[in-house]
C-alpha positions in Angstrom: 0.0 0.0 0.0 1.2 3.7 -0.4 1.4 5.4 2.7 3.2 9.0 3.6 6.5 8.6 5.4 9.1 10.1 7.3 12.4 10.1 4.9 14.8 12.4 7.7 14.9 15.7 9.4 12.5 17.8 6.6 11.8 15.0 4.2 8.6 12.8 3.6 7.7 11.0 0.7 4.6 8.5 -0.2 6.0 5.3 -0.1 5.1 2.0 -0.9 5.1 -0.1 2.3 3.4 -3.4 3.9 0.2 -3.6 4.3 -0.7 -4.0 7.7 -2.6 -6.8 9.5 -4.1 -8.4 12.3 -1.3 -8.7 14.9 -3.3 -9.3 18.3 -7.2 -10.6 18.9 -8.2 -7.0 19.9 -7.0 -5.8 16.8 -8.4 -3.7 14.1 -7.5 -3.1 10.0 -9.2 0.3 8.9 -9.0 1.2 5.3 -9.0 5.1 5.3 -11.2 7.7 3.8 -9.6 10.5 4.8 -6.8 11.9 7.2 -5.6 15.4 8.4 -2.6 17.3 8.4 -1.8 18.1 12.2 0.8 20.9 13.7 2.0 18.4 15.7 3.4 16.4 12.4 5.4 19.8 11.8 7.4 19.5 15.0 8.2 15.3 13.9 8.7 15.9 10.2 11.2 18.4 11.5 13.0 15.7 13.2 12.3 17.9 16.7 10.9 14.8 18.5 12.7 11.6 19.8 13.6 8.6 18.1 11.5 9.1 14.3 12.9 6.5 12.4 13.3 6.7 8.5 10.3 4.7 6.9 7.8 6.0 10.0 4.5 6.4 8.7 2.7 9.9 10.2 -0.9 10.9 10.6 -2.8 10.6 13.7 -6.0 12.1 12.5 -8.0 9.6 10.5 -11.7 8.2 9.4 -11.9 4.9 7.7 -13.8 1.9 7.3 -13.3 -1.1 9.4 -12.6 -4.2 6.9 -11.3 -6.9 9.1 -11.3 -7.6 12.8 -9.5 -9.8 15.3 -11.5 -12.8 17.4 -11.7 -10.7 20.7 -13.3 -7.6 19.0 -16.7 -7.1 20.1 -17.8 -3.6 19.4 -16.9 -3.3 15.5 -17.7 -5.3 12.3 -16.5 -5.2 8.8 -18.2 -2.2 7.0 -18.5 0.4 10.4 -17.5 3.8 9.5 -15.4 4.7 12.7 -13.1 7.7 13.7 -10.1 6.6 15.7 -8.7 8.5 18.7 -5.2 9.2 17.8 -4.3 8.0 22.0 -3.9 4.1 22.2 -4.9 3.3 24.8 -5.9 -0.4 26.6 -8.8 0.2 28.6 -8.1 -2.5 31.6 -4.5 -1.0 33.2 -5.7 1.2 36.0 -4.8 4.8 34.3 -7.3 4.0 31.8 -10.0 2.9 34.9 -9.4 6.6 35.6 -10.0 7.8 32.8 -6.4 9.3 32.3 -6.0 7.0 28.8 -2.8 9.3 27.4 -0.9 7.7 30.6 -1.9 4.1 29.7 0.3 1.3 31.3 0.1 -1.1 28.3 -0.1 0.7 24.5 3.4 1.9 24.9 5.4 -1.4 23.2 8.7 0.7 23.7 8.4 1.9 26.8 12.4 2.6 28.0 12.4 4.8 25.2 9.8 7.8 26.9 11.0 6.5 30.5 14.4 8.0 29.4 13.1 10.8 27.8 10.3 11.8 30.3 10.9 9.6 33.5 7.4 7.4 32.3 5.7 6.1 29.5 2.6 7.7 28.2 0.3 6.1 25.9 1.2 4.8 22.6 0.2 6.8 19.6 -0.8 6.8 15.6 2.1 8.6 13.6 4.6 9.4 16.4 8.2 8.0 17.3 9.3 5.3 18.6 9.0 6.7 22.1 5.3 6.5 21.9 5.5 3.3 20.0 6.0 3.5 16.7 2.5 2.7 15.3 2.0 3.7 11.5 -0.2 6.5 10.9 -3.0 7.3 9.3 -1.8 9.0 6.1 -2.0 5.8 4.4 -4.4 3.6 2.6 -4.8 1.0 5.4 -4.1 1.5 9.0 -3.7 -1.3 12.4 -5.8 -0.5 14.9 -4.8 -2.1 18.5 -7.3 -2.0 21.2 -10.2 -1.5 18.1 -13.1 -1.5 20.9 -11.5 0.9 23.4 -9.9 3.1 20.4 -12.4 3.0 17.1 -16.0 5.1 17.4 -18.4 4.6 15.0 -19.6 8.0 13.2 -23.1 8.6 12.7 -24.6 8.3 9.5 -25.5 12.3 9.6 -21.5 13.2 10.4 -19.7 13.5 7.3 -15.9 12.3 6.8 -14.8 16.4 7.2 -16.3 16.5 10.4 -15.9 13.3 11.7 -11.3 13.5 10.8 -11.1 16.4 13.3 -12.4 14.1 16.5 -9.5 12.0 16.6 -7.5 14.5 18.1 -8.1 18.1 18.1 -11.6 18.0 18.8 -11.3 16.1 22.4 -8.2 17.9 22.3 -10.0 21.4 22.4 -12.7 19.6 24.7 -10.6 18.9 26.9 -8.8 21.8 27.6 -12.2 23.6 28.4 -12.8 21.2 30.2 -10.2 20.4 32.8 -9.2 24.0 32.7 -12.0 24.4 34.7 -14.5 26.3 32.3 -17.5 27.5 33.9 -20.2 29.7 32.8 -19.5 33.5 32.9 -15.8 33.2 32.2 -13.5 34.7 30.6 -11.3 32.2 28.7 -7.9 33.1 26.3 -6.4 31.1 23.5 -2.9 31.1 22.2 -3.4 30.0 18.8 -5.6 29.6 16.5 -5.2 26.6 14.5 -7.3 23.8 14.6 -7.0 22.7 18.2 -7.1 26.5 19.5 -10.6 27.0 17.8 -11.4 23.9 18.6 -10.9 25.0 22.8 -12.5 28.2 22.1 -15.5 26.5 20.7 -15.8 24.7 23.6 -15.3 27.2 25.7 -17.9 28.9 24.1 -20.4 26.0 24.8 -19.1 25.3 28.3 -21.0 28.5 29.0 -18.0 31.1 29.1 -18.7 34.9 28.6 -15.9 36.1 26.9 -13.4 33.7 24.6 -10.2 35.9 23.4 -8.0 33.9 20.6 -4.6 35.5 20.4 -2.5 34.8 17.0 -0.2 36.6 14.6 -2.1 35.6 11.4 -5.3 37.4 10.4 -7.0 35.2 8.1 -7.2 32.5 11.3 -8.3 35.1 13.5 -10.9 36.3 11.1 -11.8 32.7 10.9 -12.3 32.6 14.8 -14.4 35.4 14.3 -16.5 34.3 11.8 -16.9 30.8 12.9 -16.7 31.0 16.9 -18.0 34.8 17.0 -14.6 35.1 19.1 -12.7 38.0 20.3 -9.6 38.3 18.9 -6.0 39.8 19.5 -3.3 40.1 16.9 0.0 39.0 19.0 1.8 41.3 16.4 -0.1 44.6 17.1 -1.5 44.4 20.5 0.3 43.9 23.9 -1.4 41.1 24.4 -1.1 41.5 28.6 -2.6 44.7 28.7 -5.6 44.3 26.7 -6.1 41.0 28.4 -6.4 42.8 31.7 -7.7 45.8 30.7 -10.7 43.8 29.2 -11.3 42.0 32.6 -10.8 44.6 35.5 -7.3 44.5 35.8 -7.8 40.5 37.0 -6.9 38.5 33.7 -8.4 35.3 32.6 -9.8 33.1 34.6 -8.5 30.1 32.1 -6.0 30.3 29.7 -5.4 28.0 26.7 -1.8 27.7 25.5 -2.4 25.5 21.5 0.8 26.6 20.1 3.5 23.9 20.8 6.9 24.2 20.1 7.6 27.2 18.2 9.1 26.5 14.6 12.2 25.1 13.9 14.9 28.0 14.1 17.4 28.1 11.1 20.2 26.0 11.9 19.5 24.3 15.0 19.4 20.8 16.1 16.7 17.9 16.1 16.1 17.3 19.6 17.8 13.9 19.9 21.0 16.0 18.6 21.1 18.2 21.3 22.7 18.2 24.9 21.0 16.5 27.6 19.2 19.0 29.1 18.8 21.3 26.4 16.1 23.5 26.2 13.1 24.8 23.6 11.9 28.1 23.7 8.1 28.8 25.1 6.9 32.5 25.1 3.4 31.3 24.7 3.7 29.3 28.0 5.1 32.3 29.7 2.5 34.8 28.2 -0.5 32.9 29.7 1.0 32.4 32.8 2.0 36.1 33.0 -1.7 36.9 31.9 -4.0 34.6 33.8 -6.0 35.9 36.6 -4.6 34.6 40.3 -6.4 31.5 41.0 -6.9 31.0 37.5 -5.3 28.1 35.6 -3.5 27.7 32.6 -3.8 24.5 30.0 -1.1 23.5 27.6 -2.5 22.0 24.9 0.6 22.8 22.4 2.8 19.8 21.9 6.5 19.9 23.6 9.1 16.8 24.0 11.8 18.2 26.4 12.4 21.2 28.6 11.1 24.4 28.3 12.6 27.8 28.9 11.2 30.8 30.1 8.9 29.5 32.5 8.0 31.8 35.1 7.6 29.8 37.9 7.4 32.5 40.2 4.8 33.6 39.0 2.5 30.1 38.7 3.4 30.1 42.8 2.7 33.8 43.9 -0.1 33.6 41.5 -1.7 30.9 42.7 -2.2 29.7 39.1 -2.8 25.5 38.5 -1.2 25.2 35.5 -2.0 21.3 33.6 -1.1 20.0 30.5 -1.3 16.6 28.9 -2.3 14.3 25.8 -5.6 13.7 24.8 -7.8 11.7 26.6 -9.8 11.3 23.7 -11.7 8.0 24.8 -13.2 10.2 27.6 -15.0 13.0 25.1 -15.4 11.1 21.7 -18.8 9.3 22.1 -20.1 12.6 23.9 -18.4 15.4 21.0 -20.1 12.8 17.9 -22.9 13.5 19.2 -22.5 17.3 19.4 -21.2 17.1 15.5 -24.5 14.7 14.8 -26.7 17.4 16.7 -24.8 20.2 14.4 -23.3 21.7 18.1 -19.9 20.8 17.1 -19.1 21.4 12.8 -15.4 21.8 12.9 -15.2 21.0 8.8 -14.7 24.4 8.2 -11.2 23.9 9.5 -10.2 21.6 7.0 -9.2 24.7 4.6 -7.9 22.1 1.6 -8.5 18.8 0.7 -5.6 16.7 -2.0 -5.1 12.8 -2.8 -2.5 11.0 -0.9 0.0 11.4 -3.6 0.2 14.9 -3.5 0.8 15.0 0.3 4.5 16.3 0.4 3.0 19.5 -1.2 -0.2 19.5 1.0 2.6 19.6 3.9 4.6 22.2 2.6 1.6 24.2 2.3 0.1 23.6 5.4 3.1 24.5 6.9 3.9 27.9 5.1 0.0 28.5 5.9 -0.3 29.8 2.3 -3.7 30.5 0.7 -5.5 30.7 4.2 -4.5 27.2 5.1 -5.7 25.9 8.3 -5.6 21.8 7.8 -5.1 20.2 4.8 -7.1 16.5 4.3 -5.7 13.3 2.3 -7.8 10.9 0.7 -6.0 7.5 -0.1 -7.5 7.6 -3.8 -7.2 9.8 -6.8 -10.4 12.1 -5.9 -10.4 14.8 -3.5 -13.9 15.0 -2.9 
């Protein structure tokens, strides 16, 4: 099968690879329909995250058909239309009993890899390293799906393929950072970043019952689109000091929650893949700092953005006098996806607008390149395994 993979620091390429197949009883075989482009695939194409191998297949934001099935798969039959969190997780160990499935005990095959990295080992994952198992992605024609009943949702018949791609990672991503950020009605809640998974919080924000919602970005078609979309307030990080206003529009308090969806910032010219640099070496965070800096005291902070080793510029002085909680964390997708397809089914939830451009798998290199120099207003670009892009 043909399948979009990692070539080196900068280089992918569709591929021609094994197909994939049943490996354990619980497992799954999902023939795409479509996947999504994710900021977080920047940061690995970049070679800015442990232990990518050449030959790794990326994509962790899929919707496919299910076409074969192990003997211990109960939930799922050949023909099911399913979305699949981009978290593996098992179900059984006893973070997934607490509903903390991105710190799951048993999807991680590899697990001295992230224990040297980060001290543990989260869950496994679709289109990441080695450190969070190596699993082949979703930019492919067929994908293994371990775990199918704790992992694959089926979509409603009234959810189309556009809406349905975004729910395997940003939506419960969004979700959840609303959520465990401790949204509650009359709020005011701020966003750094508005990509997919920014809007994405901000929309649930919005429905979590919060006054105000503020996105903060340097691009105007995205804020426009958060306007448009969201019926957001917006800042421009560019043109606006972004502190002031923030207080200025809240009493001199700040936010009560504030959403940090930006991630590792781009890769600067000439520096090092992370598994190049010194131990200990540091990536650079303003966005962390900035929402820390802004929130209210008491309020909390949520990083959503994706990091893999230590962060600078963290004003921890301020998180203590402050009182701030500050959280961050993978997706625990298993705990919001039944609830969110039903908000998309309902219409509550339509996050298709996001998906700016849609190519065949083929052209995928260029659908990368211009979702990541964000040309002609792109905001996620989708791959369909065949020649149509419809």
């Amino acid at each position: 099968m043909r399948a979009l993979c990692w070539q080196g620091p900068g280089e992918v390429a569709v591929e021609r690879v094994p197909d994939p197949r049943i490996v354990n009883a619980q497992d799954a075989i999902v023939r795409v329909r479509l996947s999504a482009t994710c900021g977080c695939d920047l940061r690995l194409i970049e070679g800015r995250y442990p232990a990518m191998q050449p030959g790794d297949v990326l994509g962790h934001e899929f919707v496919g058909e299910v076409v074969e099935v192990g003997p211990e798969v109960r939930r799922h039959c050949v023909g099911d239309r399913v979305v699949v969190c981009a978290t593996i997780s098992c179900g059984r160990c006893w973070y997934c009993r607490q509903g903390l499935y991105a710190c799951c005990d048993n999807s991680d095959p590899n697990p001295e890899l992230a224990e040297m990295a980060w001290g543990a080992a989260p869950a496994g994952g679709f289109g990441y390293s080695q450190t969070l198992g190596g699993f082949a992605g979703g930019h492919a024609e067929y994908v293994r799906v371990p775990y199918a009943d704790q992992g694959a949702f089926r979509v409603p018949d009234e959810v189309s393929d556009g809406r349905a791609v975004l729910a395997a990672e940003s939506a419960p991503a969004g979700w959840m950072a609303a959520d465990l950020g401790g949204v509650r009605p009359g709020d005011v809640v701020a966003v750094w970043g508005c990509g997919a998974v920014g809007q994405l919080a901000a929309r649930a924000a919005v429905l979590l019952g919060a006054e105000r919602v503020i996105c903060v970005d340097r691009l105007d078609d995205r804020l426009g689109l958060a306007r448009r979309e969201i019926g957001v307030e917006t800042l421009h990080h560019g043109r606006a000091d972004v502190g002031a206003e923030l207080r200025e529009g809240t009493g001199g308090r700040g936010p009560d929650v504030c959403v940090e969806a930006v991630g590792m910032a781009a890769q600067p010219s000439g520096s090092r893949p992370l598994g190049q640099r010194p131990r200990g070496a540091v990536e650079p965070s303003a966005t962390v700092g900035e929402a820390i800096q802004a929130c209210r005291k008491g309020g909390s902070v949520y990083v959503l953005g994706l990091f893999a080793g230590f962060v600078d510029t963290y004003p921890l002085g301020a998180a203590l006098h402050k009182a701030v909680t500050v959280r961050a964390a993978r997706q625990h997708g298993q705990r919001y996806l039944p609830a969110l397809l039903e908000r998309m089914r309902h219409g509550e939830l339509r996050p298709e607008y996001l998906v700016t451009h849609r190519l065949p798998l083929a052209e995928a290199p260029r659908g990368y390149a211009l979702f990541r120099e964000r040309r002609d207003g792109c905001v996620r670009v989708a791959f369909t395994p065949d020649a149509t892009t419809g």
